[in-house]
C-alpha positions in Angstrom: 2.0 -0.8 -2.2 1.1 0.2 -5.7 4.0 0.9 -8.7 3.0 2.7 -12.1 5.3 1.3 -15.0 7.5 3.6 -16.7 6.6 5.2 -20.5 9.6 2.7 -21.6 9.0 -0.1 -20.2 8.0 -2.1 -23.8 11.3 0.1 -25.7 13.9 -2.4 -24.4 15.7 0.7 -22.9 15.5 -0.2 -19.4 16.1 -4.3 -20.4 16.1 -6.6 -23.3 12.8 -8.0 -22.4 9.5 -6.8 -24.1 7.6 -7.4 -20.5 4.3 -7.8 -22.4 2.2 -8.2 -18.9 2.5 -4.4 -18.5 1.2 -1.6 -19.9 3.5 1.9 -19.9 2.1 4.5 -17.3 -0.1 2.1 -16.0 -0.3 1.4 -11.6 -0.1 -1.7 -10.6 -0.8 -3.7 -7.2 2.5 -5.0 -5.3 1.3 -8.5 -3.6 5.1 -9.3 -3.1 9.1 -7.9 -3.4 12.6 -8.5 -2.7 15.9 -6.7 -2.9 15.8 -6.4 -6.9 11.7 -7.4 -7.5 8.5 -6.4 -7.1 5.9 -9.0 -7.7 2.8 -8.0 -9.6 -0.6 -8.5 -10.5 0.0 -8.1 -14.5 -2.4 -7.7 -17.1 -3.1 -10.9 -17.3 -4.1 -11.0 -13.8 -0.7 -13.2 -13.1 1.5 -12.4 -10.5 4.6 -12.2 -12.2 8.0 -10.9 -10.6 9.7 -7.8 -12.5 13.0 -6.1 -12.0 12.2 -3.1 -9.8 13.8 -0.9 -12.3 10.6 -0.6 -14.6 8.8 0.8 -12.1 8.0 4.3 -10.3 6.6 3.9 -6.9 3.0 5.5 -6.8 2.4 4.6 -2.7 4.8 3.2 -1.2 2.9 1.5 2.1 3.6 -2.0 2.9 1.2 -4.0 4.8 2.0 -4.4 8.4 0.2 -7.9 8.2 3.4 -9.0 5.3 6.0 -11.0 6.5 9.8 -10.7 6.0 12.1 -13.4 5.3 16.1 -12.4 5.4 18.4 -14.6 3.7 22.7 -13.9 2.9 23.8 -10.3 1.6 21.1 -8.7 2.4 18.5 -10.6 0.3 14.8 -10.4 1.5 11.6 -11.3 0.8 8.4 -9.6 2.2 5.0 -10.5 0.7 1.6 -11.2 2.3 1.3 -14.5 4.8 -1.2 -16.0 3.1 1.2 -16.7 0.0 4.4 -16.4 1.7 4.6 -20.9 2.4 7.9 -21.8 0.4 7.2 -23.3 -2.3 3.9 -21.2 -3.0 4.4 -19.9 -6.2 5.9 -22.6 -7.8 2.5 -24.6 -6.7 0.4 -22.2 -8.0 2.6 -22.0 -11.3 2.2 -25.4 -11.5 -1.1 -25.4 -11.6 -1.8 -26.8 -8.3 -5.6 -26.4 -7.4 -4.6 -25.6 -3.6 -2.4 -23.1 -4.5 -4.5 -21.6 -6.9 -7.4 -21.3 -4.3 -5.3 -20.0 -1.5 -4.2 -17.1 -4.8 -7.8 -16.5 -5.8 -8.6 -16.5 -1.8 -6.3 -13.8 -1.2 -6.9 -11.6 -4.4 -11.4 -11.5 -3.0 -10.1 -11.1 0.6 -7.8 -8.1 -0.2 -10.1 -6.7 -3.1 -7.9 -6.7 -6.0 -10.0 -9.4 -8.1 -10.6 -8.0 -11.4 -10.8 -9.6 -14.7 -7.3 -9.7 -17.0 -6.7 -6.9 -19.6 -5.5 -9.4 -22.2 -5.3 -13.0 -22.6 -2.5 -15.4 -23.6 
């Protein structure tokens, strides 16, 4: 699934955040997304969660192969097996070299390895 961010995105129209990770009219790779998120490969080659609002969707085909967790009132979650383990992200965010293997493992397998736009 692939999302292009909207012209405003940086003009704190759409939120109060300045979402630096994104670039207006730029498409980016969905790897993960739930009833209000879509979680994205930013330009720092994070994959960060953003409110689905800032977005436009450019192709909207999921991945047969992603899995689909339902929770209460209609919350979901549906993102690749390989990084769908509770708990995942928080590993990886904590720096956890497993988790950050089983990431960079996914990102060769599926293709989308490329080298960050900016740097923090």
């Amino acid at each position: 699934m692939k999302v292009k961010a909207k012209p405003e995105v940086h003009d704190h129209l759409l939120d109060e955040f300045d979402n630096q990770g994104l670039e207006p009219n730029k498409e980016y790779e969905v790897i993960g997304m739930s009833y209000d998120y879509y979680r994205v490969l930013d330009d720092y080659g994070e994959p960060i969660l953003y409110p689905k609002y800032l977005f436009d969707v450019t192709d909207s085909a999921v991945p047969k192969t992603w899995t689909r967790k339902d929770y209460a009132e209609d919350e979901y979650y549906l993102d690749p097996p390989e990084l769908s383990e509770l708990g995942f992200y928080e590993d990886y965010f904590d720096g956890k070299s497993e988790a950050r293997a089983t990431f960079e493992n996914f990102l060769i397998s599926y293709g989308l390895k490329v080298e960050p736009n900016k740097t923090r």
